[in-house]
C-alpha positions, 0 to 999 in steps of 0.5 A: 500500500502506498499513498500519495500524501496525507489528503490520500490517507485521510480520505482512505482511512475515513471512508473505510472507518467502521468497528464491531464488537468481539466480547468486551473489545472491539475490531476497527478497520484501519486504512480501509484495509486491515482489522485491528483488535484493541480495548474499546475503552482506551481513551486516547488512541482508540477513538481517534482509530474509531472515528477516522479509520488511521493515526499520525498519517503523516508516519503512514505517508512516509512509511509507505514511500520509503520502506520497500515491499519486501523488506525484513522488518522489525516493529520495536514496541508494537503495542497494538500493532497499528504499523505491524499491519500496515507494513504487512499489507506492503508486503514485508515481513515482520517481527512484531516486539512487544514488552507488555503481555497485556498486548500480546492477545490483541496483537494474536487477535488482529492476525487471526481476523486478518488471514493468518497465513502473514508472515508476522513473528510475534514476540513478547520481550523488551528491547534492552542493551542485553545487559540483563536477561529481565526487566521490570515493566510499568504498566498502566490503566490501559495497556497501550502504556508501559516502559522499563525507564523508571523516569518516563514511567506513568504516574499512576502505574497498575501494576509490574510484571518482569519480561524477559529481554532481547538485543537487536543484535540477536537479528544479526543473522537476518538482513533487516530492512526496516526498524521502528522503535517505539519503546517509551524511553528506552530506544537509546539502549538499542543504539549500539546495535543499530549501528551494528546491524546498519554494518551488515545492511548499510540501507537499513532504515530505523524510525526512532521516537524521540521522547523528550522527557526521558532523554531530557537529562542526556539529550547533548550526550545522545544527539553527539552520538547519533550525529557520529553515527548515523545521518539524522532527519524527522519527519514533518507533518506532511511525511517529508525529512528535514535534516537534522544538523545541530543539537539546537534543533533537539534542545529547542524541541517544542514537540513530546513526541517526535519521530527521527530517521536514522540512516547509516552514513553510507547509506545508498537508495536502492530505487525504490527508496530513491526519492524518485519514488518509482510509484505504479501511479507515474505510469508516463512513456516519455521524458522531457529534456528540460532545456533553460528557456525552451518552454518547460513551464508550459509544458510541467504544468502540464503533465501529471503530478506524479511525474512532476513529483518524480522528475521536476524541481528543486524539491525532489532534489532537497528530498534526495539530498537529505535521504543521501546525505549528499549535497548535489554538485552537478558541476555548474551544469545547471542553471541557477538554483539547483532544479532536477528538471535542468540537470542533464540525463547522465548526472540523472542516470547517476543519481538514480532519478533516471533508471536502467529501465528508464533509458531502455523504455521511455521516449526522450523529447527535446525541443530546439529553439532558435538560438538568437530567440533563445539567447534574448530570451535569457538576457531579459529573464536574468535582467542583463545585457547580452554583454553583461551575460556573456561576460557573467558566463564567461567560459561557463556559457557553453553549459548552457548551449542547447546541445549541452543539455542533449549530450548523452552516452546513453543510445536513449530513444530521442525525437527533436523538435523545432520550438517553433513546431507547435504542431509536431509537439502536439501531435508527439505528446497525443501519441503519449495520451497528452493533449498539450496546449500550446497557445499560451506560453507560461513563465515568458520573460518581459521583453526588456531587449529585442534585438542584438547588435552585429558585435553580439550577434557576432559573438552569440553566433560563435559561443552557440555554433553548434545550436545554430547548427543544429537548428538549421539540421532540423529545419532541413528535416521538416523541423523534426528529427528522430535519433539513437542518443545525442553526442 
């Protein structure tokens, strides 16, 4: 299962919302997907599962995109098993942990009404530092509350019951994919093993709740840590990262509850991970080579969100960065800010944004636009003077040639198209089932210079030689041309 954002979520998760009795308890469907059995008269978590059918959609958004179907993964404090469930209906596998015994019947239960045949291993202990074999536990009125950090511990504790413990380390032996820890205060102690297992799988991915009130007392101490050890992010409110960079950011902390990433550091995407977000829903047969100035506002506005999504803007590429790692360095290949839709396919293939399967399959268009049109065009969007730009430029001018932005190593399936062809782009994208719009261009500059001087037009001639000529092989061939890669 995998979602499109929050609206997505919600509108699921309420559409489907519907509960019924089984003794005392009762089953509430959950994503319009899964049965969860929990404690009808648990006032917190309950009702809201009651009423809108999910919870903290924004963790149910990012679990979706960024845990794999087919992953190992481990649902540290289970509790209800919420996650367990929702990660099992992606298609992993899954050992559901769980400290509480109380729960242990409610996580057995939920299995039964969802098909017992799920490849789900439940277990009742406590994740520790394996330091001692039991703990102590502090349970509450309602069994959704327990811990063994005595700090963190409720004020008003039921009863204690001492469980039996076990190490994340004792997984060593499988290739885990995915970790979630929620264990009330104590997730700290499942550190060093973190790092351990991440040493095995540098992609294993863990979701950390951090509970403020716990660590309060040693929150420098763990952030320096964390910070020498993994590549840390939370997650917003709308399922997206941010980095985390300073332990101002945790000592400024105005959220209980908050819900951190941590990456090894020589973490690598596989595709699915990648923030391209290869998704069943962006289902497009084409690519377009957004060259700088050659309509590509009119045309993304366009195109699907998913592709968009996928495949335009500088935001697919903050989202990449804060997954790698990484600060991108395209070699000043692109145009101002840094915008995936103006990097060139190698450096796309190299990022993973384009796939293997991308340049087998997808056809590749570029449109070429006359080159003095094109150079104007660009003096009045960065308000200069065509002196002044070429001069600003420099050297670096020739990155921002139309064939630049083509050359490829990869034999990609290309059709060019002379700009000024509207037709012939139409008639591209309907054999893609787009019907493009043409008769308004978006993002046009104001037109500040229209003309050059013969010294500029001299110089433009010569700095864009083989944009000229280029456009002139296209209007030789009825101002479109189908090729195997551009060199």
């Amino acid at each position: 299962m995998k979602y499109k954002d929050r609206q997505d979520i919600e509108t699921i998760g309420k559409r489907g919302a519907f509960n019924y009795k089984i003794n005392d308890n009762i089953a509430t469907k959950i994503l319009s997907s899964y049965w969860l059995y929990v404690e009808d008269k648990e006032d917190h978590f309950v009702p809201h599962l009651k009423r809108d059918g999910y919870w903290e959609s924004w963790i149910s958004l990012w679990i979706s995109q960024n845990v794999a179907p087919g992953s190992v993964c481990i649902d540290g404090g289970a509790n209800y098993g919420y996650y367990t469930f929702q990660l099992l209906l992606h298609g992993c596998q899954v050992y559901a942990i769980e400290a509480n015994p109380n729960l242990i019947p409610y996580l057995e239960t939920s299995l039964e009404l969802n098909g017992s045949n799920f490849p789900l291993t439940i277990i009742n202990k406590a994740i520790t530092d394996g330091s001692t074999e039991t703990v102590i536990l502090n349970i509450t009125e309602s069994p959704l509350h327990s811990t063994v950090h005595s700090k963190y511990a409720e004020k008003h504790t039921k009863e204690t019951v001492e469980v039996n413990t076990i190490r994340l380390l004792d997984f060593i032996d499988e290739k885990i994919d995915f970790i979630k820890l929620d264990i009330e205060g104590n997730e700290d102690q499942a550190l060093l093993d973190l790092i351990e297992l991440q040493k095995k799988n540098s992609n294993l991915v863990c979701l950390m709740e951090w509970v403020y009130e716990a660590y309060a007392d040693k929150s420098k101490y763990l952030y320096e840590y964390m910070a020498d050890n993994f590549s840390i992010s939370y997650i917003e409110f709308d399922g997206t990262e941010t980095k985390v960079t300073s332990y101002e950011f945790i000592k400024n902390e105005t959220i209980d509850l908050r819900m951190y990433v941590l990456r090894s550091k020589d973490f690598k995407p596989n595709i699915f991970i990648d923030i391209t977000r290869v998704d069943v829903r962006e289902q497009s047969s084409f690519f377009f080579i957004h060259i700088y100035k050659n309509m590509g506002t009119t045309l993304y506005n366009q195109f699907s969100t998913d592709y968009n999504k996928r495949f335009y803007g500088q935001k697919t590429l903050t989202k990449w960065e804060v997954i790698n790692n990484e600060e991108i360095k395209v070699e000043k290949k692109h145009v101002g800010r840094c915008s995936i839709d103006h990097i060139r396919i190698d450096e796309l293939v190299r990022l993973g944004i384009l796939t293997d399967e991308d340049i087998k399959h997808r056809k590749f268009i570029g449109l070429v636009r006359e080159p003095v049109s094109r150079f104007i065009s660009m003096c009045n969007f960065k308000r200069k003077t065509p002196a002044a730009l070429i001069e600003e430029k420099g050297s670096e001018i020739t990155n921002l040639t139309q064939c630049d932005a083509l050359r490829t190593k990869y034999p990609i399936d290309l059709t060019l198209i002379l700009m000024e062809k509207k037709h012939l782009i139409k008639d591209w994208f309907k054999e893609h089932n787009l019907d493009i719009n043409l008769d308004v261009i978006k993002n046009q500059s104001k037109k500040i210079i229209t003309k050059l001087t013969d010294k500029e037009l001299a110089q433009v001639k010569e700095i864009f030689k083989d944009d000229f000529k280029l456009y002139e092989e296209l209007k030789l061939s009825s101002g479109i041309k189908k090729l195997k890669g551009f060199s």
